[in-house]
ChimeraX commands (.cxc) that place a marker at each C-alpha (Angstrom):
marker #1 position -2.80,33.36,-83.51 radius 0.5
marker #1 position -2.92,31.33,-80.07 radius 0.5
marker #1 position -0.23,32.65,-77.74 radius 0.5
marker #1 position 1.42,29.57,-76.88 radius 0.5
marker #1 position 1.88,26.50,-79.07 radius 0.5
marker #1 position 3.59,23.48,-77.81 radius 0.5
marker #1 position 4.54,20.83,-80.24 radius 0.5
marker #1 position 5.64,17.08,-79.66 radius 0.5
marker #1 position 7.93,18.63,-76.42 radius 0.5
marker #1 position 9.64,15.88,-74.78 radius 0.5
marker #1 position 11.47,16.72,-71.49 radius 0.5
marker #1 position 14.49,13.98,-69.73 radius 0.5
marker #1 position 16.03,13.94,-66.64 radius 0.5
marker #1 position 19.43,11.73,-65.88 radius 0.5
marker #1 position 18.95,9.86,-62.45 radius 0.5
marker #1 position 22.33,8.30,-62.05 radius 0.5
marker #1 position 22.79,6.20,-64.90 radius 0.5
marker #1 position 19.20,5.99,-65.59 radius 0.5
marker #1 position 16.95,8.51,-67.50 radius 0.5
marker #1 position 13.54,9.71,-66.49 radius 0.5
marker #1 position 11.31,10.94,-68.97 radius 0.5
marker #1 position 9.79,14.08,-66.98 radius 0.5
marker #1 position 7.36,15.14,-70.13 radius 0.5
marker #1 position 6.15,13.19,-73.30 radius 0.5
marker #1 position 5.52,14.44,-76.61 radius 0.5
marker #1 position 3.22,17.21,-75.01 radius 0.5
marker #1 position 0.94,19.22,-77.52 radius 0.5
marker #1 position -1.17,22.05,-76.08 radius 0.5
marker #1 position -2.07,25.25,-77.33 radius 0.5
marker #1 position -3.20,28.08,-75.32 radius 0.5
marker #1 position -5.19,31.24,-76.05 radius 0.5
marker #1 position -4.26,34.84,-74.53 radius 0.5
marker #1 position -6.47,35.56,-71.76 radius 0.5
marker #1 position -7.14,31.47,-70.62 radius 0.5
marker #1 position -6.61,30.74,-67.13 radius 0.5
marker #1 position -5.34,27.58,-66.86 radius 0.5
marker #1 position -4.34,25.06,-63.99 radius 0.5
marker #1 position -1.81,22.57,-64.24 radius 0.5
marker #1 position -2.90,19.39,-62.05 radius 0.5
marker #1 position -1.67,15.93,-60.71 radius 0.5
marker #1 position 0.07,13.73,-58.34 radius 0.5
marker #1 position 3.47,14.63,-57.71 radius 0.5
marker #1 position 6.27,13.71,-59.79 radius 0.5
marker #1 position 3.63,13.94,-63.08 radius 0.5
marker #1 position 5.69,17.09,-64.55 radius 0.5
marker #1 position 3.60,19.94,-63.81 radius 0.5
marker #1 position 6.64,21.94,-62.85 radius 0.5
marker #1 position 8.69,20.91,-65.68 radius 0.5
marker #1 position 5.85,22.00,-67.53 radius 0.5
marker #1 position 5.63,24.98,-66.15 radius 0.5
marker #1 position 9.39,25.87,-65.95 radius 0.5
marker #1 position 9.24,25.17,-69.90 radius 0.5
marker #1 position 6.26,27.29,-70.75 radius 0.5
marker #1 position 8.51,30.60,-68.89 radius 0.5
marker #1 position 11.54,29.29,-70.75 radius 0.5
marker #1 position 13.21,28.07,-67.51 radius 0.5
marker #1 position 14.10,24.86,-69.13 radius 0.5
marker #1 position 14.64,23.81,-72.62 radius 0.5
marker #1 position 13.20,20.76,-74.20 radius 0.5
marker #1 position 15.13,17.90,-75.57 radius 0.5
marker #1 position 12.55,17.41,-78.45 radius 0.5
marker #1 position 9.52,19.62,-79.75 radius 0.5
marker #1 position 8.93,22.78,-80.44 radius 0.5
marker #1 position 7.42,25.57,-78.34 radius 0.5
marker #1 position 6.11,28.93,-79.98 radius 0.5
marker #1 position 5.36,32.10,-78.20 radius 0.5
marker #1 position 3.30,34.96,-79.81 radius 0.5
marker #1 position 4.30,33.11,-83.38 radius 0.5
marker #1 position 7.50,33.49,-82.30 radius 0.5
marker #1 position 9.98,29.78,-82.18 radius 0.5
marker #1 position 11.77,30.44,-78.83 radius 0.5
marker #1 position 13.45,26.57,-78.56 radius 0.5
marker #1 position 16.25,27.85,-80.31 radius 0.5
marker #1 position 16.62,30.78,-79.19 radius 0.5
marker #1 position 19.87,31.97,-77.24 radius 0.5
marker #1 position 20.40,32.48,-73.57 radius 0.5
marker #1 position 20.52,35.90,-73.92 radius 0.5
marker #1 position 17.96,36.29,-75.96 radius 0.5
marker #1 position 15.32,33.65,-73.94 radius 0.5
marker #1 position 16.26,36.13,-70.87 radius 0.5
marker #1 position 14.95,39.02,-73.02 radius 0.5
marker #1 position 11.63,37.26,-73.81 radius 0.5
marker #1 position 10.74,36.54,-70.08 radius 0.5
marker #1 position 11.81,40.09,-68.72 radius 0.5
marker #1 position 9.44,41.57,-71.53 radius 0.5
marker #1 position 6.63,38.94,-71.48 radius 0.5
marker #1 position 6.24,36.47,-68.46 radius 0.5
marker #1 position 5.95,36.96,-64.73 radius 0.5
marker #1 position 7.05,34.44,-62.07 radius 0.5
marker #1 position 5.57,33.54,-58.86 radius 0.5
marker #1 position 6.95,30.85,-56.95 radius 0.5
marker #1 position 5.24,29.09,-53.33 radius 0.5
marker #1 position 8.92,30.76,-51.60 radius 0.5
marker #1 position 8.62,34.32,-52.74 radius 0.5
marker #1 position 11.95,34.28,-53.75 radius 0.5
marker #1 position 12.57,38.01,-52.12 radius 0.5
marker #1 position 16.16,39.54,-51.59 radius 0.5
marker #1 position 16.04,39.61,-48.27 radius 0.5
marker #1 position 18.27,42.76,-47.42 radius 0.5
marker #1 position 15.99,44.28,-49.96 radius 0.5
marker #1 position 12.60,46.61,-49.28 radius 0.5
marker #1 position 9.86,45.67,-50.30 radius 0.5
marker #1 position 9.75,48.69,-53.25 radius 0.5
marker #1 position 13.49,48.00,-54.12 radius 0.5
marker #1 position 12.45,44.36,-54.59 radius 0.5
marker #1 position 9.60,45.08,-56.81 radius 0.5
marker #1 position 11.83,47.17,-58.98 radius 0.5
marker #1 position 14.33,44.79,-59.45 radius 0.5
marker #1 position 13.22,43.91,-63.10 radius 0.5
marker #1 position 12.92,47.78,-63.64 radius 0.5
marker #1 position 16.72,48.07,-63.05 radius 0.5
marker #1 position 17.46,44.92,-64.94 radius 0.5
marker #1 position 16.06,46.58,-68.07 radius 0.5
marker #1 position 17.58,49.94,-67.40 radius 0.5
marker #1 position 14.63,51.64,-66.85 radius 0.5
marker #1 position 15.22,55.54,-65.39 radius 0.5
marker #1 position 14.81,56.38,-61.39 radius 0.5
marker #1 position 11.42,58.33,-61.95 radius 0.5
marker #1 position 9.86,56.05,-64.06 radius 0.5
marker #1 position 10.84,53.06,-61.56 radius 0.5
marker #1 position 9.17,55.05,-58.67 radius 0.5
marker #1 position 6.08,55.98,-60.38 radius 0.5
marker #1 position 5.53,52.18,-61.64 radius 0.5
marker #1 position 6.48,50.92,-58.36 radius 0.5
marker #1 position 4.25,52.89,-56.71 radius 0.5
marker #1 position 1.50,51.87,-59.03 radius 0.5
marker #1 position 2.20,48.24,-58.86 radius 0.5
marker #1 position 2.05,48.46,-54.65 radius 0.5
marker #1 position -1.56,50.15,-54.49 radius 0.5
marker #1 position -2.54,47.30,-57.14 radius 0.5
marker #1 position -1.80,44.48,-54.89 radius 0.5
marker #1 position -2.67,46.41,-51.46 radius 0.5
marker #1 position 0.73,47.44,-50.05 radius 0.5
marker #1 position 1.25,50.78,-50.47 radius 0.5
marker #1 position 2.15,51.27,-46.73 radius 0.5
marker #1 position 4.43,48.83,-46.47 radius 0.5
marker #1 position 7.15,50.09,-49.54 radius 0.5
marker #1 position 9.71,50.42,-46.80 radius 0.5
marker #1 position 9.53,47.10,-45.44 radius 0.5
marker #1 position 12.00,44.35,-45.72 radius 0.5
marker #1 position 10.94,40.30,-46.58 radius 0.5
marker #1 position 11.21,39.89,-42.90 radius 0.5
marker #1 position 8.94,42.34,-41.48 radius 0.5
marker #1 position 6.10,41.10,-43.20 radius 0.5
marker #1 position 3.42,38.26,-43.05 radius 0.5
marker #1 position 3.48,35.32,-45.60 radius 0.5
marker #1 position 0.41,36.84,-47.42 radius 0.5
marker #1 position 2.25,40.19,-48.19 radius 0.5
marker #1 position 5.62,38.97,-48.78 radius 0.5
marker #1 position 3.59,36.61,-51.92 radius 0.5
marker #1 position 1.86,40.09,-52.85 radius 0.5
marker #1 position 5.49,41.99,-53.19 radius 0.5
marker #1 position 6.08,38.71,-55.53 radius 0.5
marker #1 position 2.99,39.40,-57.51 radius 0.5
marker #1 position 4.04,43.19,-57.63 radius 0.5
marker #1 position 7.28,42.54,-58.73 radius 0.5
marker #1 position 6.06,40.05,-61.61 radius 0.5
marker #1 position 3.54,41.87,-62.75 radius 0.5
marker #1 position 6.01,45.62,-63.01 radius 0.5
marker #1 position 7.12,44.68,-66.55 radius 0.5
marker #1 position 3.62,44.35,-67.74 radius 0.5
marker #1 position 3.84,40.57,-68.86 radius 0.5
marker #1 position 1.44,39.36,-71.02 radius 0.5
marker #1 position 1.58,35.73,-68.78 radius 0.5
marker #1 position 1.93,34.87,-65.17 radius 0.5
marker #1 position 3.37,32.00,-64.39 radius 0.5
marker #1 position 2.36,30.30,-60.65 radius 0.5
marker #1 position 3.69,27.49,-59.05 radius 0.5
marker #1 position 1.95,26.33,-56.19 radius 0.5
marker #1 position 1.26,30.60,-55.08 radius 0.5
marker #1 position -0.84,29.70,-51.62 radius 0.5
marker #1 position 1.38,26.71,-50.60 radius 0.5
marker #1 position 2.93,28.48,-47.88 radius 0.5
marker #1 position -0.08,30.20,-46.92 radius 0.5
marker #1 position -3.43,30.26,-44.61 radius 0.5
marker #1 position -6.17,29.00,-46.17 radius 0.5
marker #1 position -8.02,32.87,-45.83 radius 0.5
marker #1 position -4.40,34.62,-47.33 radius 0.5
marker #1 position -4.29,31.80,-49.72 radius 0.5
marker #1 position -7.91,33.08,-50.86 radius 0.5
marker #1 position -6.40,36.46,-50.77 radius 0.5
marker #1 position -3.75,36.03,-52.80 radius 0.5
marker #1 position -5.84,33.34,-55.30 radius 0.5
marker #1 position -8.65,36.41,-55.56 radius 0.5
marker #1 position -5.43,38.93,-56.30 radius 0.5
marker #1 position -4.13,36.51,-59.14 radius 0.5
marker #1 position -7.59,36.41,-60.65 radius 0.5
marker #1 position -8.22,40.21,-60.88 radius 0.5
marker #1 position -4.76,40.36,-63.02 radius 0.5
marker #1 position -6.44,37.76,-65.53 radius 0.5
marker #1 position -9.68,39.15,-65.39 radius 0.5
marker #1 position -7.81,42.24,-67.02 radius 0.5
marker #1 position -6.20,40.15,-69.93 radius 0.5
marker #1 position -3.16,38.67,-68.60 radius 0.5
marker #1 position -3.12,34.70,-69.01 radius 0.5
marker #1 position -2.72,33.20,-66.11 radius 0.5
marker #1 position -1.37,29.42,-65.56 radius 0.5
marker #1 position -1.36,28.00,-62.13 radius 0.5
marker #1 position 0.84,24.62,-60.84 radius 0.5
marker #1 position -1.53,23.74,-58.00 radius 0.5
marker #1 position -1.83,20.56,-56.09 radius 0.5
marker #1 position -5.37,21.99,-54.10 radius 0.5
marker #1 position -8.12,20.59,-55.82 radius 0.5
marker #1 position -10.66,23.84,-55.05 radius 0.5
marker #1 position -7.94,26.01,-56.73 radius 0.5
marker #1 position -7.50,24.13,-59.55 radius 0.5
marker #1 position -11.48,23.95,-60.02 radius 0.5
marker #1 position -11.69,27.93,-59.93 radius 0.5
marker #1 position -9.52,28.06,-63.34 radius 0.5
marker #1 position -11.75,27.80,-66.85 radius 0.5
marker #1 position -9.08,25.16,-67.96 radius 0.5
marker #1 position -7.22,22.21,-66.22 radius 0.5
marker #1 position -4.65,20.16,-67.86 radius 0.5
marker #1 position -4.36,16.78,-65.89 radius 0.5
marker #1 position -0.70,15.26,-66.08 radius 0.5
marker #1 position 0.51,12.20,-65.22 radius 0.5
marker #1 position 3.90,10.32,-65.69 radius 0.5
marker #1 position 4.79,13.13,-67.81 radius 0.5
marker #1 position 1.60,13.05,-70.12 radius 0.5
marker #1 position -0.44,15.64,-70.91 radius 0.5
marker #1 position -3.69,12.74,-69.20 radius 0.5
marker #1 position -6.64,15.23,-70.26 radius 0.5
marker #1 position -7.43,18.70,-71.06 radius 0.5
marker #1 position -10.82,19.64,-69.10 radius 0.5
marker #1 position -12.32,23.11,-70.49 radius 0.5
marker #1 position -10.74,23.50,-73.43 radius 0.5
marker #1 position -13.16,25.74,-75.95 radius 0.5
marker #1 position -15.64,25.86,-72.78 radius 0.5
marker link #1:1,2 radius 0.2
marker link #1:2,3 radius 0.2
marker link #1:3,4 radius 0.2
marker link #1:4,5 radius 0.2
marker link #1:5,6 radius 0.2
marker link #1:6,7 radius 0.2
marker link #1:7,8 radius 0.2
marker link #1:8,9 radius 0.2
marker link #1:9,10 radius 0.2
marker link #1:10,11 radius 0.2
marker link #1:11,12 radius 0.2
marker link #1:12,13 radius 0.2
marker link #1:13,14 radius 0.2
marker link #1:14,15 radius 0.2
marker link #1:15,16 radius 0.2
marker link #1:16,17 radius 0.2
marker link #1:17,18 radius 0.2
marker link #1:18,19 radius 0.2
marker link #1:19,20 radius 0.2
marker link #1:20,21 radius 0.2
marker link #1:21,22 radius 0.2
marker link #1:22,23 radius 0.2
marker link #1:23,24 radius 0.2
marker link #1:24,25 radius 0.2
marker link #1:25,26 radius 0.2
marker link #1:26,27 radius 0.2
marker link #1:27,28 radius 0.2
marker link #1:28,29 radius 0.2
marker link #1:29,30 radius 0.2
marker link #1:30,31 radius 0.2
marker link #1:31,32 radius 0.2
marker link #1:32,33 radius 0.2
marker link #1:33,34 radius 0.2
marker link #1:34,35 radius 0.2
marker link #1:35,36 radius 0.2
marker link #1:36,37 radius 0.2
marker link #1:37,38 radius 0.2
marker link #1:38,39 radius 0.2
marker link #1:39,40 radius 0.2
marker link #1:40,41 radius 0.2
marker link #1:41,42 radius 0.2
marker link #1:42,43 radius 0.2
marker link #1:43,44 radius 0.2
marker link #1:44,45 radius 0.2
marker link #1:45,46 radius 0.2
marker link #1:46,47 radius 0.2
marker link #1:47,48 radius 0.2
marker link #1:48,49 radius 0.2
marker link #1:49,50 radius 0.2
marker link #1:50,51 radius 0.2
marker link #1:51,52 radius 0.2
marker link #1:52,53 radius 0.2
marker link #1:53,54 radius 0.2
marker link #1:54,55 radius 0.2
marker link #1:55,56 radius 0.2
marker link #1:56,57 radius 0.2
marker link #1:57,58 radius 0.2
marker link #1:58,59 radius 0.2
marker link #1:59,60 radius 0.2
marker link #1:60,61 radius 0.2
marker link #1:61,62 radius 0.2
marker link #1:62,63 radius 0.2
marker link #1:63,64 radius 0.2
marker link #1:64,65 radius 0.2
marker link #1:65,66 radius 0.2
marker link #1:66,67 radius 0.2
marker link #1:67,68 radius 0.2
marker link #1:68,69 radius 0.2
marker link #1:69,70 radius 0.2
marker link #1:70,71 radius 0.2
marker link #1:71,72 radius 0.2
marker link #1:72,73 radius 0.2
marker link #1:73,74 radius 0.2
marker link #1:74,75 radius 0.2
marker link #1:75,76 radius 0.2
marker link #1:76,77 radius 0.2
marker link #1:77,78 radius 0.2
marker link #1:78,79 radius 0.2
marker link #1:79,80 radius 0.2
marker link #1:80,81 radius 0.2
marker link #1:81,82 radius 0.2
marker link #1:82,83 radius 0.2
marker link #1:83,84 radius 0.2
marker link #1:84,85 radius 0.2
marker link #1:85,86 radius 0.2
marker link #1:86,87 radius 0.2
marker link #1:87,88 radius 0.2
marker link #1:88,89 radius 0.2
marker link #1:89,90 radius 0.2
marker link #1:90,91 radius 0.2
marker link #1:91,92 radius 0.2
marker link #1:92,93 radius 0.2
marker link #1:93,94 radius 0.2
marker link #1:94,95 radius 0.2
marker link #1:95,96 radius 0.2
marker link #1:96,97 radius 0.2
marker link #1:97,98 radius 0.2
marker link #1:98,99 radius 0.2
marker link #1:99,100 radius 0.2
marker link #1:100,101 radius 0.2
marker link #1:101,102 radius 0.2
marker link #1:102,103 radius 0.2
marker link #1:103,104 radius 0.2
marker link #1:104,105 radius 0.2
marker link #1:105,106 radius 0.2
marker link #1:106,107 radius 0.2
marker link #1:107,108 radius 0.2
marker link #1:108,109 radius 0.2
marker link #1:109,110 radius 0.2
marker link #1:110,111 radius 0.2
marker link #1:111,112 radius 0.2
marker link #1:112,113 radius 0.2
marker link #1:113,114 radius 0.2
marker link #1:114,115 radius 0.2
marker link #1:115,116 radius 0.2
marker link #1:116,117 radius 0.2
marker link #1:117,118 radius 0.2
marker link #1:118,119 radius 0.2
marker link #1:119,120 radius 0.2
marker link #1:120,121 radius 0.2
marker link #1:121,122 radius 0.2
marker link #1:122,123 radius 0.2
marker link #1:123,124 radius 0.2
marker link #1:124,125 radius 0.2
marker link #1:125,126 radius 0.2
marker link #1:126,127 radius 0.2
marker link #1:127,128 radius 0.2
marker link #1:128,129 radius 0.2
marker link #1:129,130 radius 0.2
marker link #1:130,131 radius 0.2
marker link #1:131,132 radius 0.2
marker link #1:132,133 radius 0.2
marker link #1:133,134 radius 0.2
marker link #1:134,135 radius 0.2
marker link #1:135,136 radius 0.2
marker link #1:136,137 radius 0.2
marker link #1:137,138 radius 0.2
marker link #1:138,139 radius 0.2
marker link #1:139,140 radius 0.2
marker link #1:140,141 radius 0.2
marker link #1:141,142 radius 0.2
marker link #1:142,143 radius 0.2
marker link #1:143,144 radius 0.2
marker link #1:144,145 radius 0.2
marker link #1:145,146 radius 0.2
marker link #1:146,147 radius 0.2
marker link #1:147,148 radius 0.2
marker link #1:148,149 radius 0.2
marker link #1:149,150 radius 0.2
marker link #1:150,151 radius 0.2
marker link #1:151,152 radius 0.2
marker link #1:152,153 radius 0.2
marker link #1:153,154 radius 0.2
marker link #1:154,155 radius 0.2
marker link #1:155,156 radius 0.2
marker link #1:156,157 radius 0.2
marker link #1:157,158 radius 0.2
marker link #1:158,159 radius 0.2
marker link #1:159,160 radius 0.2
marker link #1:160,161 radius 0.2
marker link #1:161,162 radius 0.2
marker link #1:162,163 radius 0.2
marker link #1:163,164 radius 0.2
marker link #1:164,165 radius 0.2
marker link #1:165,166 radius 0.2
marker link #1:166,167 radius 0.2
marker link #1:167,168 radius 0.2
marker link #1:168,169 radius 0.2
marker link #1:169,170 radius 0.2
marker link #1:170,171 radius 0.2
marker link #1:171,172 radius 0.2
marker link #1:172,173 radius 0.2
marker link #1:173,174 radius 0.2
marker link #1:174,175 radius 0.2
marker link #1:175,176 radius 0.2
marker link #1:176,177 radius 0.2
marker link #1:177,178 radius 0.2
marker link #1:178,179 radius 0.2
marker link #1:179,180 radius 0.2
marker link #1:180,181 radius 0.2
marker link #1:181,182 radius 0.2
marker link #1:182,183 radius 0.2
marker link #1:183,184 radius 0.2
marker link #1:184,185 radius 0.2
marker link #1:185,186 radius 0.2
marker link #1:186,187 radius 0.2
marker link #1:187,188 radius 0.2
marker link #1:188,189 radius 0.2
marker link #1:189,190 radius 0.2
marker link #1:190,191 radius 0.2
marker link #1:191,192 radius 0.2
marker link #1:192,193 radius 0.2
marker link #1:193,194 radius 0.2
marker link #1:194,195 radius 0.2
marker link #1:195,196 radius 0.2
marker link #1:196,197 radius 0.2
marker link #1:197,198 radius 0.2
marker link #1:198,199 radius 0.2
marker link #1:199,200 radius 0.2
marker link #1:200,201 radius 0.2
marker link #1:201,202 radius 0.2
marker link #1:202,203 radius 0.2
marker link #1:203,204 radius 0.2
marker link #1:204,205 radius 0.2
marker link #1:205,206 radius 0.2
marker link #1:206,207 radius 0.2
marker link #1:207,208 radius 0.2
marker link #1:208,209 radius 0.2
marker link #1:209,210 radius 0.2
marker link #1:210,211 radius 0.2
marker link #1:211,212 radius 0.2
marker link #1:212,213 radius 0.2
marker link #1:213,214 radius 0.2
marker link #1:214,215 radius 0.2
marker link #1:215,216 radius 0.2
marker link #1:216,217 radius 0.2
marker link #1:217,218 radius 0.2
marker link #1:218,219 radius 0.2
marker link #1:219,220 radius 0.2
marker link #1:220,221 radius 0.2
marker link #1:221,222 radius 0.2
marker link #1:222,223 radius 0.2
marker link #1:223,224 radius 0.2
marker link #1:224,225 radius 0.2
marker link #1:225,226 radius 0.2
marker link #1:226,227 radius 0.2
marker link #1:227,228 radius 0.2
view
């Protein structure tokens, strides 16, 4: 059973009184495990791709199935369930509460789900020595580089133990050397079994993944990899 199947999903934006069709009639299927970059120019839909796949956005048309599972009709509530328990998020900003540490944003999914103090501390812990911050718990957003506030943002998507990571555009704000960092960090976590999907517009990037899908005007333009 493939993890992700995407059927005929069709995606619209309205633009004033004029609609844009952001996807077309996309049809991919991806196996757990693939590492997979999402590439072209800009406006092509690789983030409305991407904000579909971690059930961000709903489709107009289509159907998307996770794990077997049919999760385009699925309730608010319930497509907020699904992407605490399965799918991490890491955006180019970080997206850190900034009055927050740097452990006390990492648990923030922890306390979501109700998950007890001593377990939160122990996985926290865990999930700082992972990505190489284990001195730096105490630290707020601020008092730390670009490269480390993206690995607190790794942490913190990876504390539920998602079976996909989800990352748009991850090095963007970052030093070509942190970028690599951070790149090297993301790999490791798919190396172990987690599927990894990448929105990148950096051509090496995208030619480290196993699997690029090419978009353009909001069609899925080729699928380079696939079965390699």
């Amino acid at each position: 059973m493939a993890q992700i199947e995407l059927e005929g999903i069709t995606r619209t934006f309205s633009l004033g009184e004029a609609r844009v069709l952001a996807l077309s009639a996309i049809d991919v299927t991806i196996e757990k495990g693939e590492y997979i970059a999402i590439m072209g120019p800009s406006g092509s839909g690789k983030s409305t791709l991407l904000h579909l796949l971690g059930m961000l956005d709903r489709p107009d048309a289509g159907y998307y199935r996770l794990e077997g599972r049919n999760v385009t009709t699925l309730s608010a509530d319930e497509l907020a369930a699904v992407r605490c328990q399965r799918i991490g998020f890491v955006f180019q900003s970080f997206h850190l509460v900034p009055r927050l540490t740097a452990g006390e944003n990492i648990a923030l999914p922890l306390v979501l789900a109700g998950t007890p103090p001593d377990v939160r501390a122990r996985r926290v812990r865990k999930a700082l020595d992972k990505v190489g911050l284990a001195s730096r718990a105490g630290h707020r957003p601020d008092e730390l580089s670009g490269g480390q506030r993206q690995r607190v943002a790794i942490a913190r998507a990876i504390i539920m133990k998602p079976a996909m990571l989800l990352a748009d555009e991850p090095t963007g704000n970052l030093d070509r050397h942190t970028g690599q960092e951070v790149t090297e960090l993301l790999e490791a976590l798919n190396a172990a079994g987690t599927t990894l999907i990448i929105v990148t517009h950096d051509p090496e990037m995208g030619l480290r993944a196993r699997r690029r899908l090419m978009m353009r005007d909001g069609i899925l333009n080729d699928d380079m990899g696939k079965g390699a």
